[in-house]
N, C-alpha and C positions, 0 to 999 in steps of 0.2 A: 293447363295447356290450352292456348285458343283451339276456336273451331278448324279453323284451317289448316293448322299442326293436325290435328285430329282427326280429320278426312287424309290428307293424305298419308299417312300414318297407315288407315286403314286399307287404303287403297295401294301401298305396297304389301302390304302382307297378304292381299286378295293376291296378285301377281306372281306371288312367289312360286317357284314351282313347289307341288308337291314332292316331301322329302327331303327337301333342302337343309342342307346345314349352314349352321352362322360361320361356321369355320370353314366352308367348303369353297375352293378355288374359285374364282370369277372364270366364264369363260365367253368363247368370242367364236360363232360359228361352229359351237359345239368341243371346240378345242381348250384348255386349259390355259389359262393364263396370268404371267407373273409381269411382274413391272421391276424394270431396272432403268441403264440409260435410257433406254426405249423399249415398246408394249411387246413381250415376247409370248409369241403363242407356243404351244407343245401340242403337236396333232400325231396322234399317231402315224406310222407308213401308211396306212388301208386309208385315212383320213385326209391326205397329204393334199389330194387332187383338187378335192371337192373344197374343203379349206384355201385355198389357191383360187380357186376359180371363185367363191362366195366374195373373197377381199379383193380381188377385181372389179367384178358385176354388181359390186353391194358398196362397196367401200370405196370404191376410186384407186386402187391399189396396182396401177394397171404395168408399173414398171420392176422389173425384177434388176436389182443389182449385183448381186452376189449368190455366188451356191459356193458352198465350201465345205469339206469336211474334218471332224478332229478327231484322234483318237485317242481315249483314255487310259491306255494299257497302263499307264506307270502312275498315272495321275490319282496321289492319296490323299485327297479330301474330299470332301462332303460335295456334292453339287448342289446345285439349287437349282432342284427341280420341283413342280408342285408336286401334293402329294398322289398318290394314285398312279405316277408316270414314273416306272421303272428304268434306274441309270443303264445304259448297255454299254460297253466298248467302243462304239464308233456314234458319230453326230455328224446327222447334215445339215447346216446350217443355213437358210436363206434370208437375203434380203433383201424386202420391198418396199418399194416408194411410191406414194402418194402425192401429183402435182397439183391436187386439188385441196387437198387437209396440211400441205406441206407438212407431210408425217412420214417418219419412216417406219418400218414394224416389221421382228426378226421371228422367222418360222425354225424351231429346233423339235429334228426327228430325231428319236436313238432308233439307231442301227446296230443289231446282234450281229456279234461276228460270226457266229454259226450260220448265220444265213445273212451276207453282207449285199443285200440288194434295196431301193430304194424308188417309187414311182418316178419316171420320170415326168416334169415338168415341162415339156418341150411345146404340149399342143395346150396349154397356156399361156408361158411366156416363151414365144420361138427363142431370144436372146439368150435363154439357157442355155443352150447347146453345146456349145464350147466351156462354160465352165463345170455342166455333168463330166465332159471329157476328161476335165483337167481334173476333178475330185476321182472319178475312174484310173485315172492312170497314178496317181498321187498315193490315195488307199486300197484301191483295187472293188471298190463301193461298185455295184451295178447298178446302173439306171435301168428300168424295167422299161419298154417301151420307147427308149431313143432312140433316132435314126440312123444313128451312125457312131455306135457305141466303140470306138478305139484311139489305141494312144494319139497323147495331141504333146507331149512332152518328151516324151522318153522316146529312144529308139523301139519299133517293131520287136524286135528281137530282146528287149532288156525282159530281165528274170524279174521278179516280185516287184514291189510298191514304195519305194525311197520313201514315205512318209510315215510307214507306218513305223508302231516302237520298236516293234521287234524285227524290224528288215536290220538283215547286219550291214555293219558299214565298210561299203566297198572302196575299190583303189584303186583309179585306176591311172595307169602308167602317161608322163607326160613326154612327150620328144619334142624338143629344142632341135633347129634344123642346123647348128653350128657344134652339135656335141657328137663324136664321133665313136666316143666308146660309152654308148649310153649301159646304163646298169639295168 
């Protein structure tokens, strides 16, 4: 092995944290991190913000694209998650873009359905706002912290969450202005 393989060699295993496993997820901000189309972090809810704000301030991350969320009620396979980050029932999914690294990089929180709430992102990326709304009315997810946390799709008055698995599936009556003996 040259000297120089050999210094630096030595000079990442100085670096390593304490503890560290060879097998142990990469992480980015303290978040966990896997790589698929693109660099996807796993922050927990509590982690969300700070996460958020670090890929801004730090990384040039400064545009959010997307907030979405999925629910897995019926969904039987495996996810891929790294290890250590427990699959939940619900996922908020965001997406940010970087005009500087031209990169983009996906934030997925699980969200427990027993307690289906989520920080909001608003006093990061204001452009959230309406699409908290739209995951809000869609799963019935709460954004902690939004400023104007109500429906943006559904009527006022609609009962539960059209998105979720187990909302049943409604029906509702159409009237044709030329049918006279509507049923």
């Amino acid at each position: 092995m040259p000297d120089d393989a050999a210094a630096a060699t030595a000079d990442e295993e100085e670096t390593a944290p304490p503890g560290a496993e060879a097998d142990e997820a990469p992480r980015r901000h303290g978040a966990p991190v896997t790589q698929g189309d693109m660099e996807v972090l796993h922050p927990s809810r509590e982690e969300l913000v700070d996460v958020a704000c670090a890929l801004r301030d730090e990384d040039g991350f400064a545009m959010c694209l997307d907030v979405c969320g999925v629910d897995y009620l019926t969904y039987g396979y495996r996810r891929a998650l790294p290890e250590g980050i427990e699959p939940q029932r619900f996922e908020v999914v965001v997406t940010l873009l970087s005009h500087e690294r031209r990169e983009r990089l996906r934030l997925r929180v699980q969200v427990p359905a027993h307690d289906a709430t989520c920080p909001s992102l608003f006093d990061v990326h204001p452009g959230s706002e309406a699409m908290e709304r739209e995951v809000y009315d869609m799963f019935g997810i709460e954004f902690t912290g939004h400023p104007d946390l109500t429906r943006i799709l559904m009527p006022e008055d609609w009962e539960g969450y059209p998105l979720r698995k187990d909302a049943a599936i409604g029906r509702i009556p159409v009237q044709f202005k030329a049918t006279k003996d509507a049923r």
